[in-house]
C-alpha positions as CSV (number, residue, x, y, z in Angstrom):
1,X,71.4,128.3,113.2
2,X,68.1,129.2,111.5
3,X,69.8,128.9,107.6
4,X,70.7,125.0,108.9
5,X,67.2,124.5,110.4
6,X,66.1,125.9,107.3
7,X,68.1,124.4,105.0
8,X,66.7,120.6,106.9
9,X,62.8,121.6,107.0
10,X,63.0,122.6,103.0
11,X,60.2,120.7,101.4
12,X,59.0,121.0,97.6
13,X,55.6,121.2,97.1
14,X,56.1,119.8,93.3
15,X,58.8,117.1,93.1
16,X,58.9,117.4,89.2
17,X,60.7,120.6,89.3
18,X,64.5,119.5,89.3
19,X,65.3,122.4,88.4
20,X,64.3,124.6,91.9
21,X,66.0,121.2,93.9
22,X,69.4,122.0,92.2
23,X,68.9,125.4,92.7
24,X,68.2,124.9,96.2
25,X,71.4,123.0,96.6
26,X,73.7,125.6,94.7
27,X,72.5,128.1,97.0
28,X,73.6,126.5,100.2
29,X,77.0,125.8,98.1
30,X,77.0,129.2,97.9
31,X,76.1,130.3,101.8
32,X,78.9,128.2,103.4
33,X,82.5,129.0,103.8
34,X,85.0,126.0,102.8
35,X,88.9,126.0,102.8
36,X,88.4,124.5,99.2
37,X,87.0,125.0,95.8
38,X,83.4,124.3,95.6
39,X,81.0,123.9,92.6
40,X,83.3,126.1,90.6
41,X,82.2,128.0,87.5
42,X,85.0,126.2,85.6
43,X,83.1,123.1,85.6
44,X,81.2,122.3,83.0
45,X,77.5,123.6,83.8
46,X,75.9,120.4,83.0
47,X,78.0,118.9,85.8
48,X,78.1,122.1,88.2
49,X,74.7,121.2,89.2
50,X,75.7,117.6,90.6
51,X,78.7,118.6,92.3
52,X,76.2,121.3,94.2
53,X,74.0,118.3,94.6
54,X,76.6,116.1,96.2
55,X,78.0,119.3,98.2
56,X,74.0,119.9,99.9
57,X,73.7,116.5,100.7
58,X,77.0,116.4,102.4
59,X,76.9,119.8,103.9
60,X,73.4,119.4,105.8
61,X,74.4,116.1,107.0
62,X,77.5,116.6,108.6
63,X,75.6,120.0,109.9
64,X,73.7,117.2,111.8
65,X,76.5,115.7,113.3
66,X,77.9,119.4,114.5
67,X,75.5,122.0,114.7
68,X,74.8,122.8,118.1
69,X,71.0,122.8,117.6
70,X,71.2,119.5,116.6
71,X,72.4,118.2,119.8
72,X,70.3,115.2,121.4
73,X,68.6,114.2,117.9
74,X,71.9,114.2,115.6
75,X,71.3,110.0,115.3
76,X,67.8,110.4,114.7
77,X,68.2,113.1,111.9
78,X,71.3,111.1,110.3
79,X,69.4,108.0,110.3
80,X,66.3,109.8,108.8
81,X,68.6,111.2,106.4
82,X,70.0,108.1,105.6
83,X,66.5,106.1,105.0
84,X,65.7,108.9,102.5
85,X,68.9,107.8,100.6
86,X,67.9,104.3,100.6
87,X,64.2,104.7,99.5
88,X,65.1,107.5,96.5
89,X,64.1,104.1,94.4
90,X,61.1,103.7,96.1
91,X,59.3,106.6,96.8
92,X,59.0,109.9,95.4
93,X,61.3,112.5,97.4
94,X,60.2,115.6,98.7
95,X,63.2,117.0,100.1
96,X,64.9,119.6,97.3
97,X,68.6,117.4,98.1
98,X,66.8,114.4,97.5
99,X,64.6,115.3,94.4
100,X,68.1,116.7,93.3
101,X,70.1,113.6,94.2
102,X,67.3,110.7,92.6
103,X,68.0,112.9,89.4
104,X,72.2,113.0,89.6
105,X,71.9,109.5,90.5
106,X,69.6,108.2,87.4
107,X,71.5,110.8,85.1
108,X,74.9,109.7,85.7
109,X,74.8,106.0,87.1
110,X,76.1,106.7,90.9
111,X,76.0,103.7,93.6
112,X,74.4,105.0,96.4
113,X,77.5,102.9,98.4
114,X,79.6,106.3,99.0
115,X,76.8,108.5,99.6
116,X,76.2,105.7,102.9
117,X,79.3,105.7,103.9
118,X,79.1,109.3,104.1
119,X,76.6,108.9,106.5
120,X,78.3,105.9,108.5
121,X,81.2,108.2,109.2
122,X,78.7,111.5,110.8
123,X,76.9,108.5,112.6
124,X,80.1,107.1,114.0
125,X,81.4,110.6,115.2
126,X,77.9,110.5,117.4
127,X,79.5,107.6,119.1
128,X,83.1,107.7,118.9
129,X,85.1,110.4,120.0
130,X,88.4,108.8,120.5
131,X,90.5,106.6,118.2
132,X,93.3,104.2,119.9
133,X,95.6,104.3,116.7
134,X,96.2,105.3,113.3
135,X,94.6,102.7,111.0
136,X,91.4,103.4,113.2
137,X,91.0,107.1,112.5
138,X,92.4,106.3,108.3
139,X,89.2,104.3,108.5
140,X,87.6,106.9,109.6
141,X,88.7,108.8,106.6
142,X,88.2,105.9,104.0
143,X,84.3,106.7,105.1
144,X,84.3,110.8,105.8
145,X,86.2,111.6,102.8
146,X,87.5,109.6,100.3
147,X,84.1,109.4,98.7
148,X,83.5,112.5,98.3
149,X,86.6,112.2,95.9
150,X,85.3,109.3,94.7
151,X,82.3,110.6,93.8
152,X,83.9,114.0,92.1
153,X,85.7,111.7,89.6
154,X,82.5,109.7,88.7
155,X,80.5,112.9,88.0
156,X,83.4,113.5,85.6
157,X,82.9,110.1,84.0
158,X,86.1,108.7,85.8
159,X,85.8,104.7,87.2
160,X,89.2,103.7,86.8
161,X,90.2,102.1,90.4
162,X,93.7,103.9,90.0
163,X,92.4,107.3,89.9
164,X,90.3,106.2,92.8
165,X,93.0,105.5,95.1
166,X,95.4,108.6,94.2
167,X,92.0,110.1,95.4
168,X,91.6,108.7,98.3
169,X,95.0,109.6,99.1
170,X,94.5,113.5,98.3
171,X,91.0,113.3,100.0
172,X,92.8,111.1,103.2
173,X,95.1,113.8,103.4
174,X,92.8,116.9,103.4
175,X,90.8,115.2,106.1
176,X,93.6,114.9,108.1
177,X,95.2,118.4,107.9
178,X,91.5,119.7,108.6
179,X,91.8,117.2,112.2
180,X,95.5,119.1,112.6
181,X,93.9,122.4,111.9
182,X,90.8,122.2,114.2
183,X,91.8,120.4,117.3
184,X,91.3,123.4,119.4
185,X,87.6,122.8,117.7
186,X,87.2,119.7,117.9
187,X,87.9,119.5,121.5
188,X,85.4,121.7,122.2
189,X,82.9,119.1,120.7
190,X,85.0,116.3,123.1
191,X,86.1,115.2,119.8
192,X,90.2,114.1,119.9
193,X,91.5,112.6,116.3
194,X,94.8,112.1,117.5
195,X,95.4,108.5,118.3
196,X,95.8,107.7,121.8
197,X,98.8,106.0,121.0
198,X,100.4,108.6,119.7
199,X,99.8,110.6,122.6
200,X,101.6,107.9,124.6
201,X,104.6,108.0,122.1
202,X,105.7,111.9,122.6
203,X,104.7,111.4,126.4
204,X,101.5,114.0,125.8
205,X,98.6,113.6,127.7
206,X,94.4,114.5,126.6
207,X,94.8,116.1,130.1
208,X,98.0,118.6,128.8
209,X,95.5,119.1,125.4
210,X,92.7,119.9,127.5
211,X,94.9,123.0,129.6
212,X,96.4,124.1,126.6
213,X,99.7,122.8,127.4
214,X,101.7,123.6,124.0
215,X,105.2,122.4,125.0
216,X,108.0,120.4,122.8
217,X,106.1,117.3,123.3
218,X,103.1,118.5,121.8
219,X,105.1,120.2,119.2
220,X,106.8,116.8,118.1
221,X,103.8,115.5,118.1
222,X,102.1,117.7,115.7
223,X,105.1,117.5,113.9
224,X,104.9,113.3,113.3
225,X,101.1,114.1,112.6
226,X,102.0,116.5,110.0
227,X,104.6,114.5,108.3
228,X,102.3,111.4,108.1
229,X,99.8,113.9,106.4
230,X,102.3,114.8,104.0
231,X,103.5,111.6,102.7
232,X,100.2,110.8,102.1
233,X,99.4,113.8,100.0
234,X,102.7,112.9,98.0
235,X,100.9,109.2,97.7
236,X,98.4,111.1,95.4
237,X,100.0,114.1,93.8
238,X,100.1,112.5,90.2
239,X,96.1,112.6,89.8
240,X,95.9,116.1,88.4
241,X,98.5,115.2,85.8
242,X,95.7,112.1,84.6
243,X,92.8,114.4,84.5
244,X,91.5,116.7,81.9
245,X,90.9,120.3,82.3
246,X,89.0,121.7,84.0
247,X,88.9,118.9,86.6
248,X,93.1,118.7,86.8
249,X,93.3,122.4,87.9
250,X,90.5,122.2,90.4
251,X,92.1,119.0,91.9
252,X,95.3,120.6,91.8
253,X,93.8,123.7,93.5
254,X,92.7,121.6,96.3
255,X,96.0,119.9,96.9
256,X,98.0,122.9,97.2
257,X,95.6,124.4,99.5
258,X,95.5,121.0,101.7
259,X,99.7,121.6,101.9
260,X,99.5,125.0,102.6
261,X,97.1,124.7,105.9
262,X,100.3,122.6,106.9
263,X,102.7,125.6,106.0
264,X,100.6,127.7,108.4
265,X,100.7,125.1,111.0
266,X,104.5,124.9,110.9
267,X,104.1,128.9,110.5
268,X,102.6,129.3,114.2
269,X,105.2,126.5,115.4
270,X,102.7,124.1,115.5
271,X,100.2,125.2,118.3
272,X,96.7,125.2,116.6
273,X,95.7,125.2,120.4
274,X,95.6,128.8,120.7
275,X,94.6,129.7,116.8
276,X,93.0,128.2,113.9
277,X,95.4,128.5,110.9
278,X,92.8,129.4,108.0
279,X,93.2,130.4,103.8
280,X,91.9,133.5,103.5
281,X,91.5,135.1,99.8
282,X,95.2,136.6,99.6
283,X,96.1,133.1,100.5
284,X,94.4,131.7,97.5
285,X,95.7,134.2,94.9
286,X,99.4,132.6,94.7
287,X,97.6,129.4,94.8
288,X,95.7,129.9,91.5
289,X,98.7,131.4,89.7
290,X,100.9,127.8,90.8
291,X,97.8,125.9,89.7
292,X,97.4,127.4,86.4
293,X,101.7,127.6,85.9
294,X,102.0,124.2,86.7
């Protein structure tokens, strides 16, 4: 609690010194677990700093959207951090992200447009907590992930609109196998990503989620989740193939960690209601030998 409170308060006292900003935004790269690469030292280090950049500004927003002590301002601190986005252009920044961000921003020509919709998507989840179908929560997705993609491939000097949407696709698909993998999580948060409708189509009820019912209706369920997840990841498997190294293997990393949370869902027969299936390092180590053999 106090490294997120920390990590919010952080001023600079001099806002010419870019480099402490990206140094302040490696370090919480550094402090927080993820299921996937982050910043790797395989990236070139004149773009390292930007991914960290893009990962800080993410990582403290969607802290505001979750964190527990957070709760009854997360709007107000999204929609502060959001007016700092929009005035990088017209006032000086004092925040380390920010002084960070104006800088990746001017350096490599980034529309502020997916760094917003970043925001839109922790603002909605302050007001939205249930989604009647699927287009609905993919929307969702087209805002919580795909530009952080998006933006991954610009830092790398990609803007072709195909390679944008076989990212979306990967980055669609990761956010939806992290919903599959946290729903024990999420409810705890009176957060439910599964669409009500498909609820009423394998005759489970929010009622049977909230007891812990894990029955064969809830297990056909995650199943027809699962499978939707996985035709979208095939959707976008040919990006790594269009990419240069480093970027290729890193994307490829990610993918093949995305389908293997789904292994380990299918592993525990589907009930991520009583455990959270999780890559620990072992898991990784197979991982990086397929990425690099491929």
């Amino acid at each position: 609690m106090a490294q997120t409170l920390k990590a919010y308060q952080a001023r600079q006292e001099n806002p010419k010194d870019i480099s402490a900003a990206y140094a302040f935004c490696f370090d919480l790269a550094a402090s927080h677990y993820e299921n996937f690469p982050v910043a790797s030292s395989l990236i070139s280090s004149k773009l390292r700093k930007h991914v960290a950049c893009l990962y800080a500004f993410a990582r403290i927003a969607d802290d505001f959207s979750d964190e527990p002590e957070y709760e009854g301002v997360r709007r107000e601190r999204l929609l502060e951090w959001r007016e700092n986005l929009r005035s990088l252009n017209q006032k000086t920044p004092t925040h380390p992200v920010f002084i960070a961000l104006k800088e990746t921003l001017k350096d490599l020509h980034l529309p502020l447009q997916p760094f917003d919709d970043l925001l839109d998507a922790f603002l909605q989840d302050t007001v939205k907590n249930r989604y009647q179908n699927f287009d609905e929560v993919l929307d969702y997705c087209r805002r919580s992930a795909n530009p952080v993609g998006r933006i991954v491939l610009m830092i790398h000097g990609y803007r072709d609109e195909e390679l944008f949407k076989l990212s979306d696709s990967i980055c669609t698909g990761l956010q939806l196998a992290n919903f599959w993998q946290d729903i024990s999580v999420d409810l705890k948060k009176d957060r439910i990503y599964i669409p009500q409708e498909d609820f009423a189509r394998f005759s489970y009820s929010e009622a049977d989620l909230r007891m812990g019912v894990v029955n064969e209706r809830f297990r056909d369920l995650m199943k027809f989740e699962i499978s939707r997840v996985c035709q979208i990841f095939e959707q976008g498997q040919s990006l790594p193939q269009k990419l240069s190294w480093p970027l290729s293997w890193e994307i490829r990393l990610t993918l093949l960690g995305g389908r293997q949370i789904l292994k380990k869902v299918r592993k525990q027969n589907y009930n991520t209601l009583k455990a959270r299936p999780s890559l620990s390092k072992w898991d990784w180590i197979p991982l990086l030998l397929r990425a690099v053999l491929r």
